[in-house]
TORLUMLUM-620389 format. One record per residue (C-alpha): residue number from 1; residue in three letters; x, y, z. Coordinates in Angstrom, 2 decimals. Example, Ala and Ser with C-alpha at 12.3 -4.5 7.8 and 13.67 -1.06 7.14 Angstrom:
<pts>
1 | ALA | 12.30 | -4.50 | 7.80
2 | SER | 13.67 | -1.06 | 7.14
</pts>
This chain:
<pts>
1 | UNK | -106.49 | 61.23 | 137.81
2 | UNK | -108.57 | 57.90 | 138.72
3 | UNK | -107.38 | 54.92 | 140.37
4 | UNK | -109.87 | 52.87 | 139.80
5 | UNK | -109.06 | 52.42 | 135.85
6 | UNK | -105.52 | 52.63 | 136.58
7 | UNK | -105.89 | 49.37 | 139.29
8 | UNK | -108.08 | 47.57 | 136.45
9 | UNK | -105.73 | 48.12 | 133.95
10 | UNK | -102.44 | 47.89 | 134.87
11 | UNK | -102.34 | 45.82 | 138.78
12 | UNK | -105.86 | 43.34 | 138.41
13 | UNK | -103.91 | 41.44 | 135.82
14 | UNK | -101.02 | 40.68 | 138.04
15 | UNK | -102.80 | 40.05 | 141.08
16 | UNK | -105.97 | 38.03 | 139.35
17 | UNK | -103.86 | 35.21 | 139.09
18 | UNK | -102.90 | 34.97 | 143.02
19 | UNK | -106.80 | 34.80 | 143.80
20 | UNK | -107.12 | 38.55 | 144.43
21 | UNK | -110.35 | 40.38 | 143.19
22 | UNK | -111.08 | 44.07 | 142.77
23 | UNK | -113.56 | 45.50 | 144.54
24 | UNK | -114.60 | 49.44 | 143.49
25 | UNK | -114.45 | 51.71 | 146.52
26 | UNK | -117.67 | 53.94 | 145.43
27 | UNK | -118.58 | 56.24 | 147.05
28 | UNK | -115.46 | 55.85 | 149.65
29 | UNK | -112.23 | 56.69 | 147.36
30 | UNK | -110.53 | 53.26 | 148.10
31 | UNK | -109.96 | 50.61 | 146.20
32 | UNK | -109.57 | 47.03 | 147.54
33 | UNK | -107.89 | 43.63 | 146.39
34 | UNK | -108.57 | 40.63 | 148.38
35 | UNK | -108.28 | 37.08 | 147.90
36 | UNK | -111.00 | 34.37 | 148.16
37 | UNK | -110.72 | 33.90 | 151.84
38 | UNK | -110.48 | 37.66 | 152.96
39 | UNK | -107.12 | 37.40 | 154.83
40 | UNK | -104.78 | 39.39 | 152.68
41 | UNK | -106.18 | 43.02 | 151.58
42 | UNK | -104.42 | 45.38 | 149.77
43 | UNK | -105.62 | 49.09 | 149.89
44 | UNK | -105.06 | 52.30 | 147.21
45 | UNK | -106.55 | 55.78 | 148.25
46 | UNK | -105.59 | 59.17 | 147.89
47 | UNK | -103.82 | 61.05 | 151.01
48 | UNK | -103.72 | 64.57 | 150.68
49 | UNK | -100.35 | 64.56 | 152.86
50 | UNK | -98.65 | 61.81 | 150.26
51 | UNK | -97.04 | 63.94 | 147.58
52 | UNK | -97.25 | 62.04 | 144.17
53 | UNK | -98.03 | 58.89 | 145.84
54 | UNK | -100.94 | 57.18 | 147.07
55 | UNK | -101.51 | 55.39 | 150.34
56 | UNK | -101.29 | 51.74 | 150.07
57 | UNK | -101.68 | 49.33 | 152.62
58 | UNK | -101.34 | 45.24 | 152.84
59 | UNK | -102.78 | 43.92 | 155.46
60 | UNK | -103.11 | 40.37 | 156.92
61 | UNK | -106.22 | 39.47 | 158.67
62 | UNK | -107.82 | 35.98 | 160.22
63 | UNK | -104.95 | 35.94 | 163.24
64 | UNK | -104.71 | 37.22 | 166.78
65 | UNK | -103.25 | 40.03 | 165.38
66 | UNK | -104.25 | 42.59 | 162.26
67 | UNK | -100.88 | 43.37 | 160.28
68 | UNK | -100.39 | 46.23 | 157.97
69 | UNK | -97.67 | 46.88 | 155.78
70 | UNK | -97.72 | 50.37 | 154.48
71 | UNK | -96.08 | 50.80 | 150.64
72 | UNK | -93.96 | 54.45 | 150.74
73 | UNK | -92.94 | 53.27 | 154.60
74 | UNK | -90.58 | 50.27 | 152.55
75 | UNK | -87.29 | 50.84 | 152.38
76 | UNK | -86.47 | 51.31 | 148.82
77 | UNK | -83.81 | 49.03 | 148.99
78 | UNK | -86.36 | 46.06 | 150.01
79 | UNK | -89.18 | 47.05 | 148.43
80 | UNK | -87.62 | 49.40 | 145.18
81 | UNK | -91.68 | 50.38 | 143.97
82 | UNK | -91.74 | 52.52 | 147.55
83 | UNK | -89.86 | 55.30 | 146.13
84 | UNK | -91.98 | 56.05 | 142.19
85 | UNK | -93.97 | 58.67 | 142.12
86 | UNK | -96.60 | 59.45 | 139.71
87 | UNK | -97.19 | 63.14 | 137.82
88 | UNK | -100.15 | 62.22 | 134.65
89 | UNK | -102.45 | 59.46 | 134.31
90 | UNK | -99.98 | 57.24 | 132.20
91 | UNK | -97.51 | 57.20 | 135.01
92 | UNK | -100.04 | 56.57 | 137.80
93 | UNK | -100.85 | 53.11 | 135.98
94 | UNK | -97.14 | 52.50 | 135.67
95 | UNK | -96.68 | 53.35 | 138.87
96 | UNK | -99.40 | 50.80 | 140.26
97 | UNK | -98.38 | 47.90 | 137.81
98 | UNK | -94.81 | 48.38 | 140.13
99 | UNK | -96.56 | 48.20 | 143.29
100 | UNK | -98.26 | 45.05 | 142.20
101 | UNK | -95.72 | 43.16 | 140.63
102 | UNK | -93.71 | 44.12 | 143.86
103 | UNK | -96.62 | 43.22 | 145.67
104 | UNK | -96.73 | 39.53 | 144.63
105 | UNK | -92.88 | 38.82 | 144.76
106 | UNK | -91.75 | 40.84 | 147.68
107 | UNK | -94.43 | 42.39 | 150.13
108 | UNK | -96.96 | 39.44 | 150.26
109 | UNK | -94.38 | 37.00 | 150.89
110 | UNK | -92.80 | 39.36 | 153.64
111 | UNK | -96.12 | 40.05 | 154.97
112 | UNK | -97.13 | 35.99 | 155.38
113 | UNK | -93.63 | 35.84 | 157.11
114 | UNK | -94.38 | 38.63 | 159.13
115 | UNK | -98.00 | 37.07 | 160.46
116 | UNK | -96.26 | 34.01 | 160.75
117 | UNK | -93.49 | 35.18 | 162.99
118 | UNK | -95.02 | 38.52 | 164.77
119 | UNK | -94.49 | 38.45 | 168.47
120 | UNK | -97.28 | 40.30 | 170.45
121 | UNK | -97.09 | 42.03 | 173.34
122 | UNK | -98.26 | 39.19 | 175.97
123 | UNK | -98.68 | 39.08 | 180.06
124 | UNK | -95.91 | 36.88 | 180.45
125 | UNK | -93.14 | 39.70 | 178.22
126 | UNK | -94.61 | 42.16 | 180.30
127 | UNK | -94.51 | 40.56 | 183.88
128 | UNK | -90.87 | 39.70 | 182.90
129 | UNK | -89.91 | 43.29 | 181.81
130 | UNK | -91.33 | 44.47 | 185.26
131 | UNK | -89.36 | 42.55 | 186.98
132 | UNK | -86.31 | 44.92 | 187.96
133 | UNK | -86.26 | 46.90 | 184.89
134 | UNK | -83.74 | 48.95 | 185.79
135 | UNK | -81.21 | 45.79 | 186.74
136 | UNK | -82.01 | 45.05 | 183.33
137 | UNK | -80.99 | 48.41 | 181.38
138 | UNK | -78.10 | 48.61 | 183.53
139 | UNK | -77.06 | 44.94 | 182.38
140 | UNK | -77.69 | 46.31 | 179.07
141 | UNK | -75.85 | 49.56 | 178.83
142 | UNK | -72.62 | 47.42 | 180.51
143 | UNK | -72.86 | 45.02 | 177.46
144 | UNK | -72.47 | 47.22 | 175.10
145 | UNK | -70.68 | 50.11 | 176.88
146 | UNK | -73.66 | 52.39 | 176.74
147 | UNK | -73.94 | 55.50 | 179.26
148 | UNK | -77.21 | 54.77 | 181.33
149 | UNK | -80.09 | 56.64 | 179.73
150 | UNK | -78.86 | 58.83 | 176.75
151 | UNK | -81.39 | 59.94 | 174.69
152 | UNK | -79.00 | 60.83 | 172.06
153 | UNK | -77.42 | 57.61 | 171.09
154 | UNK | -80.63 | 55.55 | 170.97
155 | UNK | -80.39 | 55.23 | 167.22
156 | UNK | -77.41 | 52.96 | 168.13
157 | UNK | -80.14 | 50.06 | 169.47
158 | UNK | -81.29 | 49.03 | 165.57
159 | UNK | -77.34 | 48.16 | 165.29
160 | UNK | -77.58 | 46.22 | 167.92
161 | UNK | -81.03 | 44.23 | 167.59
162 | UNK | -79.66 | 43.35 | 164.05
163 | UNK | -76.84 | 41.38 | 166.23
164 | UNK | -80.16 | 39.53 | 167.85
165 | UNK | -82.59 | 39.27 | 164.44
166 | UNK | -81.48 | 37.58 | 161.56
167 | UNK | -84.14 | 36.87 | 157.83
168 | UNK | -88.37 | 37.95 | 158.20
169 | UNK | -88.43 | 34.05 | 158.16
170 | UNK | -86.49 | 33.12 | 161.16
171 | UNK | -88.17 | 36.06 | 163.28
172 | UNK | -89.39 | 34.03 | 165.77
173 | UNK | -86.80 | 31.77 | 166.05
174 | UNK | -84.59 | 34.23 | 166.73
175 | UNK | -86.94 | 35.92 | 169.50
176 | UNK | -86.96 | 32.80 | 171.68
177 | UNK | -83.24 | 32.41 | 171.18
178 | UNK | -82.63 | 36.58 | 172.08
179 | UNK | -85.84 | 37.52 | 174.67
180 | UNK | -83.75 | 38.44 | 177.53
181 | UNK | -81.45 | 40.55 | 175.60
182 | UNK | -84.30 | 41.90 | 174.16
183 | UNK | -86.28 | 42.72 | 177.53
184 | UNK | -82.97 | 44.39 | 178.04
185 | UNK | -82.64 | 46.53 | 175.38
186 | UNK | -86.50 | 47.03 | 176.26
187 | UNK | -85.95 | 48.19 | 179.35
188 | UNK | -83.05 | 50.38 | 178.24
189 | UNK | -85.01 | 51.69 | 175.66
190 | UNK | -88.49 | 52.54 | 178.11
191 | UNK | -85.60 | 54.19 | 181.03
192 | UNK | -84.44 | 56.41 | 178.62
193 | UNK | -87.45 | 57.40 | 176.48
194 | UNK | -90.37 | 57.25 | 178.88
195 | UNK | -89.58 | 57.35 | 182.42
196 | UNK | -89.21 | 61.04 | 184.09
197 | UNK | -86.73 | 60.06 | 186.70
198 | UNK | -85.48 | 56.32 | 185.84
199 | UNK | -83.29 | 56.00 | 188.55
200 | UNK | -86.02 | 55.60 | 190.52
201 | UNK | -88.42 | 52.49 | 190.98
202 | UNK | -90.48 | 52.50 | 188.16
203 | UNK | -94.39 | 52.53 | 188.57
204 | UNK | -97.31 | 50.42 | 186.74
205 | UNK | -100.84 | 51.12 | 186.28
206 | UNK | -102.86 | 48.12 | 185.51
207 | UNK | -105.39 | 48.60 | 182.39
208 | UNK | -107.97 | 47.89 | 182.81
209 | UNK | -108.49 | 46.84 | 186.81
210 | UNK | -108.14 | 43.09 | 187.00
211 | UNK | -106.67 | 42.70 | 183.56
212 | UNK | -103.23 | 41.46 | 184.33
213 | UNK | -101.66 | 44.16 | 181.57
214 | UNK | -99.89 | 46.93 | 182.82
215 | UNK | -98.86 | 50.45 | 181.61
216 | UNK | -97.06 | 52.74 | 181.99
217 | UNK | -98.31 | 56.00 | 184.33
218 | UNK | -98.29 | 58.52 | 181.49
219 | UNK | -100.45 | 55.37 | 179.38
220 | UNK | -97.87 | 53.95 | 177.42
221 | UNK | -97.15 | 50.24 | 176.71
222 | UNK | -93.95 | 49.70 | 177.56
223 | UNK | -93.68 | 46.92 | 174.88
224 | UNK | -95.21 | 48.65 | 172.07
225 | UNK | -92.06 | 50.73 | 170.04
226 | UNK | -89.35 | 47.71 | 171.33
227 | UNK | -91.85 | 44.85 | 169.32
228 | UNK | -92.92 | 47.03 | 166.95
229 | UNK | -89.10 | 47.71 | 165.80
230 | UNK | -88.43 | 43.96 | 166.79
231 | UNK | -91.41 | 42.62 | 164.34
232 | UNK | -91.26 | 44.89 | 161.17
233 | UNK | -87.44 | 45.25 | 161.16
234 | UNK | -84.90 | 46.80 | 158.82
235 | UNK | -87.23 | 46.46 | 155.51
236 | UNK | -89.69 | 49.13 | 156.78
237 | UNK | -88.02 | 52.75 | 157.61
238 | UNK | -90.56 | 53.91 | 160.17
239 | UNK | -90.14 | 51.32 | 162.57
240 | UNK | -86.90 | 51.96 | 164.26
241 | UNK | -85.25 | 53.60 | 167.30
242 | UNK | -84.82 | 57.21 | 167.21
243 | UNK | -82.54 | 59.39 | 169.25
244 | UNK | -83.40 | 62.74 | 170.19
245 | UNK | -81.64 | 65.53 | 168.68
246 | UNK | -79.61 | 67.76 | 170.96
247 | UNK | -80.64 | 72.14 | 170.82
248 | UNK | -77.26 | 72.53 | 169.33
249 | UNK | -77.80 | 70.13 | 166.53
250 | UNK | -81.48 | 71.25 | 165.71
251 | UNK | -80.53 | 73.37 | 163.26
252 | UNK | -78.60 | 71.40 | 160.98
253 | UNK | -80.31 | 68.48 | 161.87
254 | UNK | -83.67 | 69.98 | 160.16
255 | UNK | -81.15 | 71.50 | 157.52
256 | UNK | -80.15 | 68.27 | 156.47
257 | UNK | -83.20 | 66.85 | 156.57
258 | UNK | -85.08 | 69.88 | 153.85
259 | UNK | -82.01 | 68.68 | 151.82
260 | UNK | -82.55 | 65.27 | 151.62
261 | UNK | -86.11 | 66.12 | 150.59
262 | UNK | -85.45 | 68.29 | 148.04
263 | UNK | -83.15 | 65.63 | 146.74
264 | UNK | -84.94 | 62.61 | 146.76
265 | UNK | -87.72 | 65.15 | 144.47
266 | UNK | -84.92 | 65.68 | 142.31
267 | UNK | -84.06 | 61.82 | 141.66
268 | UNK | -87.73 | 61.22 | 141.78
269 | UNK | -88.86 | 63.52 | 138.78
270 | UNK | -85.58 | 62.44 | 136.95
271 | UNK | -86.66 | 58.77 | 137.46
272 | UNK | -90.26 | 59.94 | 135.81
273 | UNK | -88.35 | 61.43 | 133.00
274 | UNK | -86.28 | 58.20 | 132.21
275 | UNK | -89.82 | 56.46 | 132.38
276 | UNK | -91.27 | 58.83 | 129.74
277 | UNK | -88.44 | 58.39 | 127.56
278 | UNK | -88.63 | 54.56 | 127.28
279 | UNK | -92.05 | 54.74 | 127.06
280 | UNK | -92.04 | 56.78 | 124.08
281 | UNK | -89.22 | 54.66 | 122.60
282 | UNK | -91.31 | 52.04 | 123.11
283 | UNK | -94.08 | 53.11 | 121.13
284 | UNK | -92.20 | 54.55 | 118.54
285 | UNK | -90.68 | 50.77 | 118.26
286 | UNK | -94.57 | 49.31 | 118.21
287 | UNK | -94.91 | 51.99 | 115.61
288 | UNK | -92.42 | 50.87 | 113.35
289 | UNK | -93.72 | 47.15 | 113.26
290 | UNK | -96.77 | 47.99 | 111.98
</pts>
């Protein structure tokens, strides 16, 4: 199947009219919109590991910071284009004329909010985080009746940053007006899922010498999952808090998991089916009004 004809046919006329131009990804198989000043790309290539999909990316650039928005990691309940699929060459175009007319009226906007509102990982969060980290998680965990470092119930911190994070749009707002419950959930978050003995003083490598930013010993940034969760919130799936799963629960934990697969196929080819349907009504209705 080819994008490229696909992306002329069915997306250029949607974006064209927000300043985007398409730009043919020969020989490289991807495909690029971008608008007049270069800020705001939007990507389409083939991944071998998407299954009836293709990778598409958004992407803000110009700012301190490059942000990408990835398509299938929406959650369908944002962003509803994330879940289609695509089988033949009529349903790819269908399939991109979704992304781009969700594109327009709900990525774009929630990616300029995003660039407007991102909060980076800076020398001042970090000095504050290192500053008794563990008096932090345990101020934390004693808020909201946590046991100190459990593993298992970690999922139970994207509850409780919604309490702190409120619209895309009021982001930052509500950063300034939450940061020290946030370096505490931080904290809570970096004892629990990082640190090999957090009862005991935590150490920091600085990166590079003379830098002023500090890691963690094994090389992590302490700040990275907490903001990254923070930033892209409950509209993208992939950027969340996960707990690990216990040896007894492995099982049907990976059970369930094969089953929720095979079930989103299922609603995914049935969704292609209702799409063939009304597009063959439809032409049979052009037909008739000849």
């Amino acid at each position: 199947m080819r994008i490229y004809p696909a992306l002329k046919k069915a997306a250029l006329p949607i974006f064209e009219p927000y300043g985007y131009e398409l730009k043919n990804g020969r020989p490289a198989p991807q495909h690029s919109f971008l608008n007049k000043d270069r800020t705001r790309i939007i990507c389409f290539c083939y991944d071998r590991y998407l299954r009836h999909r293709l990778l598409i990316t958004f992407e803000a650039r110009g700012g301190k910071e490059t942000i990408v928005v990835t398509h299938h990691k929406l959650d369908p309940a944002f962003c509803p284009s994330s879940r289609m699929t695509y089988t033949t060459q009529e349903e790819l175009e269908e399939y991109v004329e979704a992304v781009a007319r969700d594109g327009v009226n709900i990525i774009l906007p929630y990616l300029d909010a995003l660039a407007v509102n991102y909060i980076p990982a800076t020398e001042e969060l970090e000095a504050k985080l290192r500053d008794h980290p563990q008096e932090r998680a345990a101020r934390f965990a004693e808020k909201w009746s946590m046991k100190m470092w459990d593993e298992y119930n970690l999922d139970r911190l994207n509850d409780i940053l919604d309490t702190m994070r409120t619209d895309v749009n009021r982001r930052k707002a509500d950063f300034e007006k939450h940061e020290e419950d946030f370096l505490d959930l931080a904290a809570y978050y970096v004892g629990t899922n990082c640190i090999q003995n957090p009862d005991e003083p935590w150490e920091w490598r600085e990166f590079p010498e003379g830098s002023g930013n500090f890691i963690l010993p094994d090389g992590r940034d302490p700040l990275f999952v907490p903001l990254r969760v923070w930033n892209y919130g409950r509209e993208c799936t992939t950027m969340r808090f996960y707990s690990a799963i216990r040896a007894e629960d492995r099982d049907a934990w990976y059970e369930d998991f094969y089953r929720r697969i095979k079930e989103d196929e299922a609603e995914e080819a049935a969704e292609r089916e209702q799409r063939r349907i009304a597009r063959e009504k439809r032409k049979l209705e052009q037909g008739k009004g000849k």
